[in-house]
C-alpha positions as CSV (number, residue, x, y, z in Angstrom):
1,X,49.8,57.3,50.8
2,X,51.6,59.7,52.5
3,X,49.0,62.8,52.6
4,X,50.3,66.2,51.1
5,X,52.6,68.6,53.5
6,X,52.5,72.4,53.9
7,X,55.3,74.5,52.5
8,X,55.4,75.6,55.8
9,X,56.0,72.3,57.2
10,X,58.5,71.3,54.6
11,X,60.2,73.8,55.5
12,X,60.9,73.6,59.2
13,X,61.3,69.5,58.2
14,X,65.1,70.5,57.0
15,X,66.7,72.0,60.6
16,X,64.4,69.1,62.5
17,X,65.8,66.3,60.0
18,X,68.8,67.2,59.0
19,X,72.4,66.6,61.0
20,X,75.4,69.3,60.7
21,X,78.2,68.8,58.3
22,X,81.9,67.9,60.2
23,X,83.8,71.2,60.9
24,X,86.9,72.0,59.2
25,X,89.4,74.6,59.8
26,X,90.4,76.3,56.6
27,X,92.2,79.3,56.0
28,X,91.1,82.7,55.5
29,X,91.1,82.4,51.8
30,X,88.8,79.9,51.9
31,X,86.4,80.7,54.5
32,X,83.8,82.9,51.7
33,X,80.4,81.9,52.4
34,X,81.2,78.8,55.0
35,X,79.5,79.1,58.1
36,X,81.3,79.2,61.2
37,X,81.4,76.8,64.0
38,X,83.1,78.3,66.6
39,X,83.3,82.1,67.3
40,X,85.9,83.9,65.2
41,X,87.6,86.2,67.7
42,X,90.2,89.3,66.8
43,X,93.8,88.8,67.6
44,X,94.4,92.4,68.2
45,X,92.9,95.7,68.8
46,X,91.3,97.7,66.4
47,X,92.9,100.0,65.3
48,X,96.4,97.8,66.6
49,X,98.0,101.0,67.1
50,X,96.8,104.7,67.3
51,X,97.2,106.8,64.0
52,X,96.3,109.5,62.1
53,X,92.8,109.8,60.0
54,X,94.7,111.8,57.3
55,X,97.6,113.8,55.7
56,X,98.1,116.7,58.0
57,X,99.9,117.5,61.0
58,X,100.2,116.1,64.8
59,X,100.2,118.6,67.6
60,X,99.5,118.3,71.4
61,X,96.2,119.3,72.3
62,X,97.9,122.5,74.4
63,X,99.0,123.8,71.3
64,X,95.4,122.3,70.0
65,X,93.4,124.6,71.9
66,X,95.8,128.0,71.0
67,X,94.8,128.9,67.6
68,X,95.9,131.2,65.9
69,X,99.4,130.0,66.2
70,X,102.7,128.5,64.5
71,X,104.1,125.7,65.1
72,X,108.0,124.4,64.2
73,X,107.8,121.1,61.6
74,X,110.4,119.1,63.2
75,X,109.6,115.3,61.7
76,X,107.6,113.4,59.4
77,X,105.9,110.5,60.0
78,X,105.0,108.0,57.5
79,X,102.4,104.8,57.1
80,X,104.4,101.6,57.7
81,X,107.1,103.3,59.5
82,X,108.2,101.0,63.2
83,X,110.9,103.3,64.4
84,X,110.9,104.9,67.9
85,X,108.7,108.1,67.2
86,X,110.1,111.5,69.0
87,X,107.8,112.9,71.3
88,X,106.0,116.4,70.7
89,X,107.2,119.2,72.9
90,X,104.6,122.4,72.9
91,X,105.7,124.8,70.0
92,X,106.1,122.0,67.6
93,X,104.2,119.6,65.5
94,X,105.0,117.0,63.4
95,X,104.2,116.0,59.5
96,X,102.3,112.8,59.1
97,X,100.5,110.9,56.8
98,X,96.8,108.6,56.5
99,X,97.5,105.4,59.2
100,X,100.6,106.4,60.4
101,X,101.1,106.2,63.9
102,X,101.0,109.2,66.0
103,X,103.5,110.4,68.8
104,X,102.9,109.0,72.3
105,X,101.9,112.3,73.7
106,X,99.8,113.3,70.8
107,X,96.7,114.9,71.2
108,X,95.5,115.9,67.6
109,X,95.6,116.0,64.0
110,X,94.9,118.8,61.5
111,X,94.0,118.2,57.9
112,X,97.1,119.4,55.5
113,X,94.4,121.6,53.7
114,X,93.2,123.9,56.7
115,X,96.6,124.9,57.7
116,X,99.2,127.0,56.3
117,X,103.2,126.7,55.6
118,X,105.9,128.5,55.6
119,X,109.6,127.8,56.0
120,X,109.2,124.7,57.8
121,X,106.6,126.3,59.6
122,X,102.4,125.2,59.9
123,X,100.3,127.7,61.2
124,X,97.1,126.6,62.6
125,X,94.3,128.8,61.9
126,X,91.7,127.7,64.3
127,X,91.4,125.2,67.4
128,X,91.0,121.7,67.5
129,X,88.7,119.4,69.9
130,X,90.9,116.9,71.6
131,X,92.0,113.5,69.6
132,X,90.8,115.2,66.7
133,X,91.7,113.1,63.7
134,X,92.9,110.4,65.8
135,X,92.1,106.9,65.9
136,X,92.9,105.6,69.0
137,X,94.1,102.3,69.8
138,X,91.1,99.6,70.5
139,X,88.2,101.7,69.9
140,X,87.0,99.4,67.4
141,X,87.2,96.5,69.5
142,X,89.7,94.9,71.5
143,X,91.7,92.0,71.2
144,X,89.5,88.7,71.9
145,X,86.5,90.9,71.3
146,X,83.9,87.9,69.1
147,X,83.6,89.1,65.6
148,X,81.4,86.4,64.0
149,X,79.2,84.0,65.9
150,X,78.5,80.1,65.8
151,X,76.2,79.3,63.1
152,X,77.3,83.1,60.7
153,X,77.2,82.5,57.6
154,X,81.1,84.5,55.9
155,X,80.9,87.2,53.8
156,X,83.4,88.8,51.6
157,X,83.0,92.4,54.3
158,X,83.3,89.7,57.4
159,X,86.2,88.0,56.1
160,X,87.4,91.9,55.4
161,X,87.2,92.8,59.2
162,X,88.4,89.6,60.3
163,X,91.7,89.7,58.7
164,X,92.2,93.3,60.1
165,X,91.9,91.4,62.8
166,X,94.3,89.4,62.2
167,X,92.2,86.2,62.4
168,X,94.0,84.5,59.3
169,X,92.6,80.8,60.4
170,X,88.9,80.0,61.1
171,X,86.7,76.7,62.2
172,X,83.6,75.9,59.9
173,X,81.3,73.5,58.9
174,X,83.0,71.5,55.8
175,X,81.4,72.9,52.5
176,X,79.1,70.0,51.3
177,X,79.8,67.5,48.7
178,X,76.8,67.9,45.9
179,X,75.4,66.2,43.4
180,X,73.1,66.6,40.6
181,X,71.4,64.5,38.3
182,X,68.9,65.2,35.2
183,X,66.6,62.7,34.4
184,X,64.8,62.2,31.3
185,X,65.8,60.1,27.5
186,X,64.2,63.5,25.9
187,X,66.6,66.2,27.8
188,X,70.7,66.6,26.3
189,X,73.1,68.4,27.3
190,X,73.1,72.1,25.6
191,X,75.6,71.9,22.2
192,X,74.4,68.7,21.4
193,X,72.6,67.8,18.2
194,X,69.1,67.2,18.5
195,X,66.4,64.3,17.2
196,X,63.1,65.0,17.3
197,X,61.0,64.7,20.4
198,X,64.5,65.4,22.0
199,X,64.9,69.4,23.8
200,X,68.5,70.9,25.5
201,X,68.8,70.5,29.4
202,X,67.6,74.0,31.2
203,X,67.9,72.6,34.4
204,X,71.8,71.1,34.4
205,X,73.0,74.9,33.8
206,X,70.5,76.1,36.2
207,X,71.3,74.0,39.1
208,X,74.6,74.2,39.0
209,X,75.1,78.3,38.4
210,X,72.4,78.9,41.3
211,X,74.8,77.0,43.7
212,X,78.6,78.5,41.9
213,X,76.7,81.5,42.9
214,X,76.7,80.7,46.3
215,X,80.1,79.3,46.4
216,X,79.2,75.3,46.0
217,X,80.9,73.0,43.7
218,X,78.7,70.3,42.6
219,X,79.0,67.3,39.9
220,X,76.9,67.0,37.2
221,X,75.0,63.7,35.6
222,X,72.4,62.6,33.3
223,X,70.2,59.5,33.6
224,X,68.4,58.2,31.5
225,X,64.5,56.9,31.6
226,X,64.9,53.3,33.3
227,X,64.9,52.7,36.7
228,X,67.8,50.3,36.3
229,X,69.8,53.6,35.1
230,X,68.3,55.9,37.9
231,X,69.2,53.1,40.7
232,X,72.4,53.0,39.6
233,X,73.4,56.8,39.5
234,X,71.1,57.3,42.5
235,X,73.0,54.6,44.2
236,X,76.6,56.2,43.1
237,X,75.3,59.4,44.4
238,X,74.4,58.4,47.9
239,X,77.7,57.0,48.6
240,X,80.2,59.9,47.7
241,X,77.5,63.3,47.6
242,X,76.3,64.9,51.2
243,X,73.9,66.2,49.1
244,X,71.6,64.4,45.5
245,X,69.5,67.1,43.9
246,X,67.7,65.3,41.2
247,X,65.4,67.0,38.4
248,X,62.6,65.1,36.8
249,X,61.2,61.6,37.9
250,X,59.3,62.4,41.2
251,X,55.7,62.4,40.1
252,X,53.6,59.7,39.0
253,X,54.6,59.2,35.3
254,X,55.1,56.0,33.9
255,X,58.8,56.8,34.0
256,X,59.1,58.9,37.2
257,X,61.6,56.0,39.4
258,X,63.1,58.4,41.4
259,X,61.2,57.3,44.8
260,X,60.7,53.6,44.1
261,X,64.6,53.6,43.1
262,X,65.8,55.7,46.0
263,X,63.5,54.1,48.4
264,X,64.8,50.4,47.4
265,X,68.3,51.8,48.0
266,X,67.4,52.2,51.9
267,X,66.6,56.1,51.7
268,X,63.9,57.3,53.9
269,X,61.3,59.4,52.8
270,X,60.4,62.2,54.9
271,X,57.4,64.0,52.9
272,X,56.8,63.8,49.3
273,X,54.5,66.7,47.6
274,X,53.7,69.6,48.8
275,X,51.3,72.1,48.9
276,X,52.7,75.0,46.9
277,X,52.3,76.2,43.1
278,X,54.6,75.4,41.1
279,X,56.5,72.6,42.2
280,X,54.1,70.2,44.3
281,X,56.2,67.1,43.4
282,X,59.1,67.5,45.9
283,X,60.6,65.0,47.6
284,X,62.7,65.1,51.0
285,X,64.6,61.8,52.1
286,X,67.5,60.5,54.3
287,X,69.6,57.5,53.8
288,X,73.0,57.5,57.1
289,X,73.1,61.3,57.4
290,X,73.3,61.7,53.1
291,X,70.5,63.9,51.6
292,X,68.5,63.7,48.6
293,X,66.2,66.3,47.1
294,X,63.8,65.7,44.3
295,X,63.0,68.5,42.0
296,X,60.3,68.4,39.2
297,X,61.2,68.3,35.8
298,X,60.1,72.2,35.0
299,X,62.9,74.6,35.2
300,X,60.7,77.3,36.7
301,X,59.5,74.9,39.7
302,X,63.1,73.8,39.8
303,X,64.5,77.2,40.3
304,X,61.5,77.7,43.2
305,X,62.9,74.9,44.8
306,X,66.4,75.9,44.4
307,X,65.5,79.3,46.4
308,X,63.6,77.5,48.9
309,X,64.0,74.5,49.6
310,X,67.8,73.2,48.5
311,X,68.2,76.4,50.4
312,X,67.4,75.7,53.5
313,X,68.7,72.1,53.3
314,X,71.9,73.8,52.9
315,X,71.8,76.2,55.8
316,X,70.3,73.1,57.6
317,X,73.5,70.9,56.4
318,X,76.0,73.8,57.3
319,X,74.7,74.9,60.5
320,X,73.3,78.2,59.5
321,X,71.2,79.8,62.3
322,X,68.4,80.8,61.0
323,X,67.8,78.1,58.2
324,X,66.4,79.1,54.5
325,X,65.4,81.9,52.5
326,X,64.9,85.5,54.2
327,X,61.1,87.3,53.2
328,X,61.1,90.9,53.1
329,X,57.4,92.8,53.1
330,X,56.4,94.1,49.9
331,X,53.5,95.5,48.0
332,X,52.1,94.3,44.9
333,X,50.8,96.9,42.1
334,X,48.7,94.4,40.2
335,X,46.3,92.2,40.8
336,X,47.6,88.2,40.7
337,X,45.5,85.0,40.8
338,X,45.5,82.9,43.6
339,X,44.9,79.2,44.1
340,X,42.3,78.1,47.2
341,X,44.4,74.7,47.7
342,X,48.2,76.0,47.6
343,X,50.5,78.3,48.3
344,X,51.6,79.9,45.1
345,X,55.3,81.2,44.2
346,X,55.4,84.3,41.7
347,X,58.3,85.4,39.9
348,X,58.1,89.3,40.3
349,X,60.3,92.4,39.6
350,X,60.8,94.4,42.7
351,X,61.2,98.1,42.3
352,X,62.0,100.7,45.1
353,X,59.2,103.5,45.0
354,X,60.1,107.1,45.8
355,X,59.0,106.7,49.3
356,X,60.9,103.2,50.3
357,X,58.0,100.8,49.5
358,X,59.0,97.9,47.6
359,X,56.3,97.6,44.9
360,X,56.2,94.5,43.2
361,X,55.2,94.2,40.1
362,X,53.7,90.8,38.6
363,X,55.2,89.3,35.2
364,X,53.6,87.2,32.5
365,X,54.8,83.5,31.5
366,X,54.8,81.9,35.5
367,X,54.2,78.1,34.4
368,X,56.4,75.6,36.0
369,X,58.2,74.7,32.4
370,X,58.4,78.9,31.3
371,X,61.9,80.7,31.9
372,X,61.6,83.9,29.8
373,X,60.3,85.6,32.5
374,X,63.7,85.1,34.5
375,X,65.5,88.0,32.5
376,X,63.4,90.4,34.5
377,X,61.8,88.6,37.5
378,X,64.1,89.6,40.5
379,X,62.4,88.3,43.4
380,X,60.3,85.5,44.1
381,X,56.5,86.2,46.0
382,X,54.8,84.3,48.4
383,X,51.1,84.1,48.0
384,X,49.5,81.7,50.6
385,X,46.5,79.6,49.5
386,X,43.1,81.6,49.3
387,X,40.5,82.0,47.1
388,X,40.0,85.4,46.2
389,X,42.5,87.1,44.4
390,X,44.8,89.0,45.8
391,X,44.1,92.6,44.6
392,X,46.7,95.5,44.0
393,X,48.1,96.6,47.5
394,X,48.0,93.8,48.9
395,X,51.0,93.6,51.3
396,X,53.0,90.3,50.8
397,X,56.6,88.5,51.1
398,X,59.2,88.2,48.7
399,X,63.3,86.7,48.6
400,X,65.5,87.7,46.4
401,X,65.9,84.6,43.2
């Protein structure tokens, strides 16, 4: 039998297994949370074209340095405008508003509220530093400057800064095609009537809101308790999903077929169990470049495995550099059992104390098939195997849920 892996190890398995998704080139719309394969580069400078900070007036930086003095309005200048802008001459100024361009020979701008006029006259009360209120052309960045890197994973502010940019098309990895399937006669979908012995499926909902949160689409199924039934949606699965996350049916119950059934269908197993608390019955395989990931049957170990590990197989499918969930330090304000044999995962609530310590405070209810806990727990806590317990202020690692 294949002996019991780390969480450690199953988690560097998923970069060292896995190969990268096809890339794709999709338009800006469509780029949210995709990872990028090549760099995204700007197609202009930033700012494209000099222009004023805000509503005032433009002046040359002669007339800059002379305050006290008064000025003739002789134009406005408004955002937008792409007509053939009249030089300043000393003496005068011009109106202008927030992103307008400014005058060729410009040399600053003066907020509207620190100045004072009079029949068509501004009077500048003190002096201004040169290119005050300015922002000149390119000192963002300049055209072709890089602004995303191979393996970056798009955010709603990146996708922000690369349109400024003018970087309407980009080249990622092709978001993967997911599916999911509940096993189990006893589990129905929720708004279904119910027999006895039967309960309402926690972990359909779950699955698939964890990864709409993330910006996946995934297909949902249910199988029931034969292996004849598993083996065939297993079997549908592999051939049209990039990605099989299964809940239920990979431990050693008289029912559990998930590994015999995926196994006879050519996958190839890579670790099954590991050493962590909840959620030791996890199983990694590969059939031609398609994944499947087995999740117990408990919707608290299945959202632990959600964060972790379908996590990192994600990152790991897209390309993302680095791979899987990102710990933060953290300091817990109660005590919390530990377990000598395996690393245990803790649903917490983080709070930020007055000094900037994240203090994290242990909640009740942490069994593999308990929920309730989830309407305050914030952050999951790792706790590596020892045999004391770990005491309050104990520092420690925690990702957000």
């Amino acid at each position: 039998m294949q002996r019991m892996i780390s969480l450690a190890e199953a988690l560097a398995a998923y970069p060292a297994k896995i190969t990268i998704l096809p890339a794709t080139t999709v338009v800006l719309e469509q780029a949210l949370h995709r990872v990028l394969r090549t760099p995204a580069l700007a197609r202009c400078d930033l700012p494209r074209f000099s222009q004023s900070a805000l509503d005032g007036y433009v002046l040359t930086n002669e007339d800059a340095a002379t305050a006290p003095c008064t000025l003739t309005i002789t134009d406005a200048i408004f955002a937008g405008e792409n007509s053939a802008l009249k030089p300043l001459r000393r003496g005068e100024c011009q109106r202008i508003l927030t992103g307008a361009r400014v005058p060729p020979n410009a040399g600053a701008v003066v907020a509207q509220e620190r100045v004072g006029v009079t029949d068509g006259a501004m009077t500048l009360r003190e002096p201004l530093k040169p290119g005050a209120n300015i922002r000149w052309q390119g000192e963002e960045l300049r055209e072709h400057a890089t602004l995303g890197d191979i393996g970056q994973r798009l955010t709603p502010g990146h996708l922000a800064a690369l349109a400024a940019a003018g970087a309407d098309k980009l080249i990622v990895t092709r978001a993967p095609r997911i599916r999911v399937l509940v096993s189990g006669d006893e589990v129905k979908p929720v708004g279904t009537s119910l027999l006895d012995g039967q309960i309402w499926d926690a972990n359909g909902p779950l699955v698939l809101s964890w990864l709409r949160s993330r910006g996946y689409t995934a297909d949902l199924h249910y199988s029931g308790d034969t292996r004849e039934a598993v083996e065939a949606a297993l079997k549908q699965s592999l051939n049209d999903a990039d990605l099989t996350i299964t809940t239920g049916g990979v431990s050693v119950g008289d029912k559990d077929y998930i590994l015999p059934a995926a196994e006879s269908l050519g996958v190839r197993r890579v670790f099954w169990q590991v050493a962590q608390k909840p959620g030791k019955p996890l199983y990694f395989g590969l059939q031609a470049g398609t994944v499947l990931m087995g999740l117990p049957g408990n919707p608290g170990a299945v959202l632990i495995g959600l964060t972790l590990h379908v996590r990192a197989i994600l990152d790991a499918l897209e390309g993302t550099a680095p791979a899987g969930a990102f710990f933060n330090p953290g300091t817990l304000v109660a005590p919390v059992k530990a377990d000598a044999q395996r690393d245990c995962l803790s649903r917490m609530r983080l709070q930020i104390a007055a000094d900037g310590r994240a203090e994290l405070h242990p909640l009740l209810h942490q069994d593999s098939h308990m929920l309730s806990n989830l309407a305050s727990a914030t952050v999951l806590v790792h706790l590596p195997a020892q045999a004391r317990p770990y005491t309050a202020g104990t520092l420690v690692r925690w990702t957000w849920l």
